[in-house]
C-alpha positions as CSV (number, residue, x, y, z in Angstrom):
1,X,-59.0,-30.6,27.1
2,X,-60.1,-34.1,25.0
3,X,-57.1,-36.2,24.6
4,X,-57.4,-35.8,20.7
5,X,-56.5,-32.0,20.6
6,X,-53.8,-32.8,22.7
7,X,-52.3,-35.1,20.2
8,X,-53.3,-32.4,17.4
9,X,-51.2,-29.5,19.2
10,X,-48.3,-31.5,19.7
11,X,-48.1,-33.2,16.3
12,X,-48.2,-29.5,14.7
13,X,-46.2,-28.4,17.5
14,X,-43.1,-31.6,16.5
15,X,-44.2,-30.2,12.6
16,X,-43.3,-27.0,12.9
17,X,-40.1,-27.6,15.1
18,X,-39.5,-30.1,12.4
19,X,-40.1,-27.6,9.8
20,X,-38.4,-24.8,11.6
21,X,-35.1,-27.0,11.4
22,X,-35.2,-28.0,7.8
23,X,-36.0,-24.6,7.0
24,X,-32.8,-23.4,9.2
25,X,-30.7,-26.0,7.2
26,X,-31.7,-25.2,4.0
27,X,-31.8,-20.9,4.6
28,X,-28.0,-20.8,6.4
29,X,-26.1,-17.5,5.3
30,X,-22.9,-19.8,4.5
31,X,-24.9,-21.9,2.2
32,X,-26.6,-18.6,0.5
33,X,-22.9,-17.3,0.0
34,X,-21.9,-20.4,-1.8
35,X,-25.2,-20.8,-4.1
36,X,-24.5,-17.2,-5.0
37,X,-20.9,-17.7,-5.5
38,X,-22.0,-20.6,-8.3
39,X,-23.8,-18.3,-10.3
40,X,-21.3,-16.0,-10.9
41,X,-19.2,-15.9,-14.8
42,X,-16.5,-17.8,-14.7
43,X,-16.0,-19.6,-12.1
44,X,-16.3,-23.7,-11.3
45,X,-19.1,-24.2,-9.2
46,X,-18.3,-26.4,-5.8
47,X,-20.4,-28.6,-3.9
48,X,-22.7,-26.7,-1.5
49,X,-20.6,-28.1,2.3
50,X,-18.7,-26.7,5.5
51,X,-15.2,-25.7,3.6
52,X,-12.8,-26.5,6.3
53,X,-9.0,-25.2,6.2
54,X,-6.0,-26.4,8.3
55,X,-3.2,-24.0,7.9
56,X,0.2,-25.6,7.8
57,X,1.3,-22.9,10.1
58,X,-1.3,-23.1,12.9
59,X,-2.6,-26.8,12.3
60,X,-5.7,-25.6,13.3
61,X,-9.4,-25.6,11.7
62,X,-10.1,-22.8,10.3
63,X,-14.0,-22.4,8.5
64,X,-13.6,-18.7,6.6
65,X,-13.7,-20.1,3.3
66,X,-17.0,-21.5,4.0
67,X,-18.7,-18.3,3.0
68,X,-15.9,-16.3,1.7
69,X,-15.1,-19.5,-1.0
70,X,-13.9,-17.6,-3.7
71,X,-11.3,-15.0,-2.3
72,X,-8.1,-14.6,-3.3
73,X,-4.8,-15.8,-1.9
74,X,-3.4,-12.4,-0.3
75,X,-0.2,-13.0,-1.9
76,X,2.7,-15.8,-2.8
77,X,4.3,-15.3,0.4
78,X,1.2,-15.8,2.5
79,X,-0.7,-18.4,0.6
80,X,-3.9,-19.6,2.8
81,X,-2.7,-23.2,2.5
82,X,0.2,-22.3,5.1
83,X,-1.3,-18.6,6.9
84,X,-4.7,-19.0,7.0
85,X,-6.7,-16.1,7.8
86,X,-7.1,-15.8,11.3
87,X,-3.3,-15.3,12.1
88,X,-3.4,-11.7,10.3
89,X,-7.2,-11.2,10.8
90,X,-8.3,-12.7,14.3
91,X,-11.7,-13.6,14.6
92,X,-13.0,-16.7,15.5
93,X,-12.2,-19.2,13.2
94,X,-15.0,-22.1,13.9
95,X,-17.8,-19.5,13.8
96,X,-20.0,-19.8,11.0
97,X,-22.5,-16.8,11.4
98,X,-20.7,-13.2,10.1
99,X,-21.2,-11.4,14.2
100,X,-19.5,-13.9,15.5
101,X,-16.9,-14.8,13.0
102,X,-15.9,-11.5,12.9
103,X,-15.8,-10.2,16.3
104,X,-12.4,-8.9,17.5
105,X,-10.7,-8.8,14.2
106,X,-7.9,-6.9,13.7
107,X,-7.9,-3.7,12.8
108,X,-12.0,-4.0,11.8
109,X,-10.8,-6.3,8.9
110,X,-7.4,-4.3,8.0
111,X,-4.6,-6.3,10.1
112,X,-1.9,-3.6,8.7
113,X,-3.9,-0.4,10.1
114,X,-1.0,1.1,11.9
115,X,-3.5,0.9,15.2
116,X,-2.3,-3.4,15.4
117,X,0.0,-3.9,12.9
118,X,2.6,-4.2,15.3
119,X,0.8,-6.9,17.0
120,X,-0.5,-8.4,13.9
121,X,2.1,-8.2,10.7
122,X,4.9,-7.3,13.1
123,X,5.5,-10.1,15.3
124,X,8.9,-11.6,15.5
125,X,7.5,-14.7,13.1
126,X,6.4,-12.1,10.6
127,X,8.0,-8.4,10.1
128,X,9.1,-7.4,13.3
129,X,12.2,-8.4,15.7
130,X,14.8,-9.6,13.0
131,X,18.1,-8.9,13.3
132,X,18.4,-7.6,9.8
133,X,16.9,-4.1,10.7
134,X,15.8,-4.4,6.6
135,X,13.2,-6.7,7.6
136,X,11.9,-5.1,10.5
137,X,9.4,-3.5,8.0
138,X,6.1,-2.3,10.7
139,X,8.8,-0.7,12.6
140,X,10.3,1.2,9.3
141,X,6.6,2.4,8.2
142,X,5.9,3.4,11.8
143,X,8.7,5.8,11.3
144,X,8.8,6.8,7.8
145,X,7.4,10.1,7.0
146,X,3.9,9.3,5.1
147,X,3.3,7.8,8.5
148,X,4.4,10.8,11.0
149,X,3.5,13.6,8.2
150,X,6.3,15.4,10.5
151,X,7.4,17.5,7.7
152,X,3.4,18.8,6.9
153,X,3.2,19.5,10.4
154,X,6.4,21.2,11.0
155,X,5.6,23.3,8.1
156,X,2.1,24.6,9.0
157,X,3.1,25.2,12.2
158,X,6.3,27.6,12.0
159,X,4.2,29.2,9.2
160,X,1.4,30.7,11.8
161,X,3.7,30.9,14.1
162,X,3.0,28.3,16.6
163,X,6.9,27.0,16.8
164,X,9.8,29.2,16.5
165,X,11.9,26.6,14.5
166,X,11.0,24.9,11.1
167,X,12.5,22.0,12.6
168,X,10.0,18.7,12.9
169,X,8.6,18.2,16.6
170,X,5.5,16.8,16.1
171,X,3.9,13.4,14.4
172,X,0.3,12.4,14.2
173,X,1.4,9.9,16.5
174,X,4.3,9.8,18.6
175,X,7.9,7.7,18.1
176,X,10.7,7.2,19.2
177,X,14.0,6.0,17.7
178,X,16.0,4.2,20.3
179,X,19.0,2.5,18.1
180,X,22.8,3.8,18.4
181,X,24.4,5.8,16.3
182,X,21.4,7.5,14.6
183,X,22.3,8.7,10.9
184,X,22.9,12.0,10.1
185,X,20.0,14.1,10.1
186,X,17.6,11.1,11.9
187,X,15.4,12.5,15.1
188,X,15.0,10.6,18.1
189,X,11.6,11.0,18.6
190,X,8.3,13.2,17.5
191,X,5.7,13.8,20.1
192,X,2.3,13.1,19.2
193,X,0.3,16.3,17.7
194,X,-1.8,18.3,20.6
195,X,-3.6,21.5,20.4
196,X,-1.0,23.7,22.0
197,X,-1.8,26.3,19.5
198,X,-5.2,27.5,17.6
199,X,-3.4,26.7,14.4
200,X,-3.4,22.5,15.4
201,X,-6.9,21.9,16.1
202,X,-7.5,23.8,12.4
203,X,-4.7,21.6,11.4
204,X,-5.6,18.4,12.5
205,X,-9.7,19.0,11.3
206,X,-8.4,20.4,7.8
207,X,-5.5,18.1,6.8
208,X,-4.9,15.5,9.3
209,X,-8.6,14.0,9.2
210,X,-9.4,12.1,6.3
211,X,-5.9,13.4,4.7
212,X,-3.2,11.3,3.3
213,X,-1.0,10.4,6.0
214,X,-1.3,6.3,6.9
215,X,-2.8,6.5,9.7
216,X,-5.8,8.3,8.0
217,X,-8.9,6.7,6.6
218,X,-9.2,8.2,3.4
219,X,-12.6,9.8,1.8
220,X,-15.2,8.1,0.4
221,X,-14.9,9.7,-3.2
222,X,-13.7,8.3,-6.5
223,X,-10.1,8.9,-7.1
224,X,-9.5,9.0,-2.7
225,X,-10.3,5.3,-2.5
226,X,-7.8,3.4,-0.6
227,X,-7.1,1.4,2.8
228,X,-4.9,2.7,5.7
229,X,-1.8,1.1,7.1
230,X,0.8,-1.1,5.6
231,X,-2.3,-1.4,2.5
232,X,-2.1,1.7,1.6
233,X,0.4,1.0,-0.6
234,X,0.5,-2.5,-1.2
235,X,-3.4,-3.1,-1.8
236,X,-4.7,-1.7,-4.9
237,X,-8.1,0.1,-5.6
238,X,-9.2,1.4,-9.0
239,X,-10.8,5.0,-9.3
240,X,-14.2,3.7,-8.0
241,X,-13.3,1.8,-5.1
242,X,-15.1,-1.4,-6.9
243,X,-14.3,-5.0,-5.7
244,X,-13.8,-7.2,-9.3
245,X,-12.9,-10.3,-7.7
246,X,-15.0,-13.7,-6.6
247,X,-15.4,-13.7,-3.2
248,X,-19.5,-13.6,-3.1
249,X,-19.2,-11.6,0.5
250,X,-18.0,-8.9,-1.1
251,X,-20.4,-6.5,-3.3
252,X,-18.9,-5.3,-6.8
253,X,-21.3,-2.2,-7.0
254,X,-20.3,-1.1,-3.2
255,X,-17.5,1.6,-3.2
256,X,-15.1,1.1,-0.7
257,X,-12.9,-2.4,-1.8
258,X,-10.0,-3.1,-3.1
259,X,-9.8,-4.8,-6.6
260,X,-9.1,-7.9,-5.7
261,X,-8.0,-9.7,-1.9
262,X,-4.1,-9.7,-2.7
263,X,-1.1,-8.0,-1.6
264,X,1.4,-6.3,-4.2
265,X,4.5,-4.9,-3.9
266,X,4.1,-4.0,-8.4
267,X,2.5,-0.6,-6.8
268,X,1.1,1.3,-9.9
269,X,1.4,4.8,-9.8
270,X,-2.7,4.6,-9.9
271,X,-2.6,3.8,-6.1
272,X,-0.3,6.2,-5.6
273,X,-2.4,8.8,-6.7
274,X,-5.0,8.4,-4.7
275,X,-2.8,10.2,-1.9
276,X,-0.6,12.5,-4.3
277,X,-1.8,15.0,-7.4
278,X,-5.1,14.8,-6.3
279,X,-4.5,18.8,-5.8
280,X,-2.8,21.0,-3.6
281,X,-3.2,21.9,0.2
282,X,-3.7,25.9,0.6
283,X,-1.6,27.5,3.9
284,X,-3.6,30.8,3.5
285,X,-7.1,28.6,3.7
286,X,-5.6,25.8,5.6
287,X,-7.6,23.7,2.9
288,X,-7.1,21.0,0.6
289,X,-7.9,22.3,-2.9
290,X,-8.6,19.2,-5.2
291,X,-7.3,19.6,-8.6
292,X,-10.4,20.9,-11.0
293,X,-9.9,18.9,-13.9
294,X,-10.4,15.3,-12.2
295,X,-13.5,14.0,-10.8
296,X,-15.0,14.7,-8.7
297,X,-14.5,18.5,-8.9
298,X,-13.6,18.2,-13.0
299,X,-15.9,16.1,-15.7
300,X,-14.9,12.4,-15.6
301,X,-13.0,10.8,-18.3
302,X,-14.3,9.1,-21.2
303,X,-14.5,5.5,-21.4
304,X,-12.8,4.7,-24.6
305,X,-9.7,7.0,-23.6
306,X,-6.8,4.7,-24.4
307,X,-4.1,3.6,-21.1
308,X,-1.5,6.4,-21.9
309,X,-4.2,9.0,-22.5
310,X,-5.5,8.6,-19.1
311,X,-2.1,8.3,-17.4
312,X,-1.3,11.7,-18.8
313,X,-4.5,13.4,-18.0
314,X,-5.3,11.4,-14.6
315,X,-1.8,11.6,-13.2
316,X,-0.3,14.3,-14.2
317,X,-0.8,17.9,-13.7
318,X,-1.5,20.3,-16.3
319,X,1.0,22.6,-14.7
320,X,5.2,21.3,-14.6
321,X,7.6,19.9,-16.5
322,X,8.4,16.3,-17.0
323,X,11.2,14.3,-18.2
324,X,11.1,10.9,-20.1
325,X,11.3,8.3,-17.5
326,X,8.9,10.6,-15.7
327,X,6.2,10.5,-17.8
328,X,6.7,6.1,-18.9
329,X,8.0,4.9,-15.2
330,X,5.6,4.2,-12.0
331,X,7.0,6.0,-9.0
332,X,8.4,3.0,-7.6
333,X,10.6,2.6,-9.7
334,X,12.2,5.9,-8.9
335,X,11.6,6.2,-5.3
336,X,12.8,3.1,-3.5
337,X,11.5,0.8,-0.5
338,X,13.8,2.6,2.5
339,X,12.4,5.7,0.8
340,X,8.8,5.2,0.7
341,X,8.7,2.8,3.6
342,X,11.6,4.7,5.7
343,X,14.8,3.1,6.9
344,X,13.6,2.6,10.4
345,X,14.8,5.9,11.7
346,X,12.9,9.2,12.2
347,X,13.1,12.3,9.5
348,X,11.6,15.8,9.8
349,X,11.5,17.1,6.1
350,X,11.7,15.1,2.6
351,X,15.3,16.2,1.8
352,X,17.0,14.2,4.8
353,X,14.6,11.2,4.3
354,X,14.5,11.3,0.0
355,X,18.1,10.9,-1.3
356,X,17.5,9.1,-5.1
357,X,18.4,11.5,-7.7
358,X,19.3,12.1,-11.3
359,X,22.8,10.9,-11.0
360,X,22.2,8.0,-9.3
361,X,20.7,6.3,-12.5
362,X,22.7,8.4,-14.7
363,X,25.8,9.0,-13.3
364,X,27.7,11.9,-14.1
365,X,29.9,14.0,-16.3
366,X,33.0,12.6,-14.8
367,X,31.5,9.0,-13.6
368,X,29.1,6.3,-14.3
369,X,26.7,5.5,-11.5
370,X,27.5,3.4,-8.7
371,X,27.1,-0.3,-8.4
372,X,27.8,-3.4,-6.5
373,X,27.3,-7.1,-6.8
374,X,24.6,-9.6,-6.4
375,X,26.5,-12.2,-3.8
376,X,24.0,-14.0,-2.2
377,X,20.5,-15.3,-3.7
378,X,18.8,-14.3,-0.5
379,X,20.0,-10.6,0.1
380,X,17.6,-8.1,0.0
381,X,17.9,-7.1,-4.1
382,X,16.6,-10.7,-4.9
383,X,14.4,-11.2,-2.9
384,X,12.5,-8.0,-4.1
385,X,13.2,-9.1,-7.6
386,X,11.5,-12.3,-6.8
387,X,8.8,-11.2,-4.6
388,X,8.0,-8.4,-7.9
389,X,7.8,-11.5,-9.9
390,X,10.6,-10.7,-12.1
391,X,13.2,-13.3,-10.8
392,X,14.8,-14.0,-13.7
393,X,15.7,-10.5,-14.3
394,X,18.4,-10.4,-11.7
395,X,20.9,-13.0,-10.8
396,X,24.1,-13.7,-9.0
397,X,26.7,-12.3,-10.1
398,X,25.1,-9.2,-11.4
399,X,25.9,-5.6,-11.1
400,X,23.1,-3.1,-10.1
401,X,23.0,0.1,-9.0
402,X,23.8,1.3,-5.7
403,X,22.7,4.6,-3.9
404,X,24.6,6.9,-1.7
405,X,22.6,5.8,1.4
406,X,23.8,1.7,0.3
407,X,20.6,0.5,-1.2
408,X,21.0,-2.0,-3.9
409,X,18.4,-0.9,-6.5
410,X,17.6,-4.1,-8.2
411,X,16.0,-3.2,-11.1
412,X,18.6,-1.5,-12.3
413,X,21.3,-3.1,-13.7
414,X,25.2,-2.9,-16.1
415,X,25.4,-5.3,-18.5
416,X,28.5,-7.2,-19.5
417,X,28.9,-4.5,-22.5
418,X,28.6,-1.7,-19.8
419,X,25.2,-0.1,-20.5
420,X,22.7,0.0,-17.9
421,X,19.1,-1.2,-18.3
422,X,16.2,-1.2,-16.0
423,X,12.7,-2.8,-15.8
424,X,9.8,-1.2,-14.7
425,X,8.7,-3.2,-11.6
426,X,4.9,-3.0,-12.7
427,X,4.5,-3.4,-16.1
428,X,8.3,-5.6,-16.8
429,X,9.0,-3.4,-19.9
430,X,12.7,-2.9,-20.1
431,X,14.5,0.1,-20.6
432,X,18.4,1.2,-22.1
433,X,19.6,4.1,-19.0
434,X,21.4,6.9,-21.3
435,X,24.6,8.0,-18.9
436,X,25.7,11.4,-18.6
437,X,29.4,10.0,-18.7
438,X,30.5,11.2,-22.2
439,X,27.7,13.0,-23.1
440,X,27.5,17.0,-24.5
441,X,25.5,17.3,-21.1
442,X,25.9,20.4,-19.7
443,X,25.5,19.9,-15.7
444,X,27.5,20.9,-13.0
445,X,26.8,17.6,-10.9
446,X,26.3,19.6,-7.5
447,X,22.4,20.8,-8.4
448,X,20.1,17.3,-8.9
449,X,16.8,19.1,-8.8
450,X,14.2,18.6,-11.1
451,X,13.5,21.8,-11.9
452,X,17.2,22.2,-13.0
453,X,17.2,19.0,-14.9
454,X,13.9,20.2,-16.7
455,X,15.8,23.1,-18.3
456,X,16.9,20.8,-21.0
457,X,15.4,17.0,-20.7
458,X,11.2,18.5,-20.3
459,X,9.3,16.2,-22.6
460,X,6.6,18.0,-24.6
461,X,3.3,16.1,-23.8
């Protein structure tokens, strides 16, 4: 070969190196993410760059935000500033292509799946190994009924005969309570669910997969949307499943997302319906019947349907009775955080785990309902208030109610004129609590079930 096509081949060759580079440089994924994060409403638009974060708590680089730039802060008590991302969702944090960036993260993405939450949001620095058993909270939901579905189980199963007892003995996953003395009614442990009988395996494919137990991933259908784990709860997806926040990683017309990349513990009864009056399960089919007049089995609502219209229709079913604070309160503000969450300790059937009633707001015939004082600003009540973001309903020094089981319900509280008021933890409206205590109610005080106290307080619709 001439000496002047050899200089001709390697110029081009240098050129398109060269132009292989440049073209590298300018066409990098993180750099797409940010140019497409500029053009969306709204938002300032930043310097395309390496965005490069040094959690106070680790003190180590961390280069997330480089492509996930507009995401928002999980929460107040874990702003990025001082958690990062990696500590709750692994990965590798100095990666800047998605494979490797996101290899070995927790949970696939999900850090409170119950598969690592222990290992992720229950490490001693986080909640898990306190000595106030309150704050021991991966523990509690490992334990708590919507995790083990004991009482579900235990009901199927003594109904086709594959236990002799109605007692719990089985959990989708197996527990064990080892703490001294147990409360009354508390199991020590649960087994996890075999197929010791035809009736499980039916069971397990029917109800258990793709059900509404934590542990479960839930269907890919509007109304079902939802994550598993400790953010089943406490991160909120609309009907669709739609992302409507910033980050540009995330699609807004892919089902599947929450509505934004934050943490809440102002549950809406919306998230909790994705799990609960979506319809009934059948014993004789061993189904799950969804209710017929809500998407996707029933026509979907109209557009222009006002708030309360669709919390009527959406939430509640066409069959039952409801009373007032049924029908304007969200759930959690009824059923409370050792409720919902468990205590820590192991229950086979609602009744011993459930224990807020009637009374407990409104007293009785021959009492007002129980309270006890706000002594410390960091005890439990207050720092709920807080962490709800209604801090300056509560203070030290107030009176709010108190449960039979001890919990201090902060949201409800006596005035210094003796009423009672409470605020709805999600929407902060405030309500006056009428007490039984010299009413012309007619209750005996021993029966606190809804259907008795429908007889009289059932609110037309």
């Amino acid at each position: 070969m001439s000496k002047p096509w050899w200089i001709f081949i390697a110029g081009a060759t240098v050129l398109l190196a060269v132009g292989a580079i440049v073209w590298r440089e300018n066409h990098r994924p993180w750099q797409a993410w940010q140019e497409r994060y500029n053009l969306q409403p709204n938002v300032t638009p930043i310097a395309i760059g390496i965005k490069t974060l040094v959690p106070t708590r680790t003190g180590q680089p961390e280069l997330c935000l480089t492509c996930h730039v507009g995401i928002e802060d999980i929460s107040p008590s874990h702003p990025a500033t001082a958690v990062g991302c990696v500590i709750c969702h692994g990965g590798d944090p100095l990666a800047l292509d998605a494979g490797r960036a996101h290899g070995n993260m927790h949970g696939g993405g999900n850090p409170s799946d119950l598969s690592v939450a222990m290992a992720s949001c229950g490490t001693t620095d986080c909640h898990g190994g306190n000595a106030d058993p309150e704050q021991n909270h991966v523990t509690r939901v490992l334990h708590s009924m919507p995790a083990t579905y004991a009482g579900g189980i235990a009901n199927v199963r003594y109904t086709f005969g594959a236990q002799a007892s109605p007692a719990a003995q089985f959990a989708v996953h197996a527990v064990e309570d080892t703490s001294k003395p147990l409360p009354p009614r508390a199991l020590t442990s649960l087994a996890t669910l075999g197929t010791l009988h035809p009736i499980d395996a039916q069971l397990q494919q029917n109800c258990l997969t793709g059900g509404c137990h934590l542990w479960s991933p839930a269907k890919s259908e509007p109304y079902y949307y939802r994550s598993t784990g400790c953010a089943t709860c406490h991160y909120l997806f609309d009907d669709e499943g739609l992302y409507r926040g910033n980050d540009p990683t995330i699609p807004h017309d892919q089902p599947g997302h929450g509505i934004v990349h934050r943490l809440t513990t102002a549950i809406p009864f919306t998230q909790c319906n994705h799990c609960h009056n979506r319809g009934t399960y059948s014993l004789k089919q061993m189904a799950f019947l969804p209710r017929e007049d809500l998407p996707p089995a029933g026509p979907p609502l109209s557009a222009q349907m006002p708030a309360e219209g669709r919390r009527l229709v959406e939430y509640y079913q066409p069959v039952g009775d409801f009373t007032k604070c049924e029908i304007e309160l969200n759930c959690i503000d009824c059923h409370t955080a050792q409720e919902v969450m468990g205590d820590g300790h192991i229950y086979g059937a609602k009744p011993d785990a459930y224990y807020v009633q009637c009374q407990t707001c409104h007293g009785t015939l021959t009492s007002a309902p129980a309270v006890e004082t706000i002594r410390d600003a960091n005890e439990t009540a207050m720092r709920q208030a807080r962490i709800d973001g209604h801090a300056d309903f509560l203070s030290v020094g107030d009176q709010v109610v108190q449960t039979a089981r001890g919990e201090l319900l902060w949201s409800v509280k006596q005035t210094a004129l003796g009423q009672f008021v409470q605020i709805d933890k999600v929407t902060g409206t405030t309500y006056k609590v009428p007490l039984v205590l010299g009413s012309r109610c007619a209750q005996d005080g021993s029966d606190q079930s809804a259907k008795y106290c429908h007889q009289c307080h059932y609110v037309t619709r």
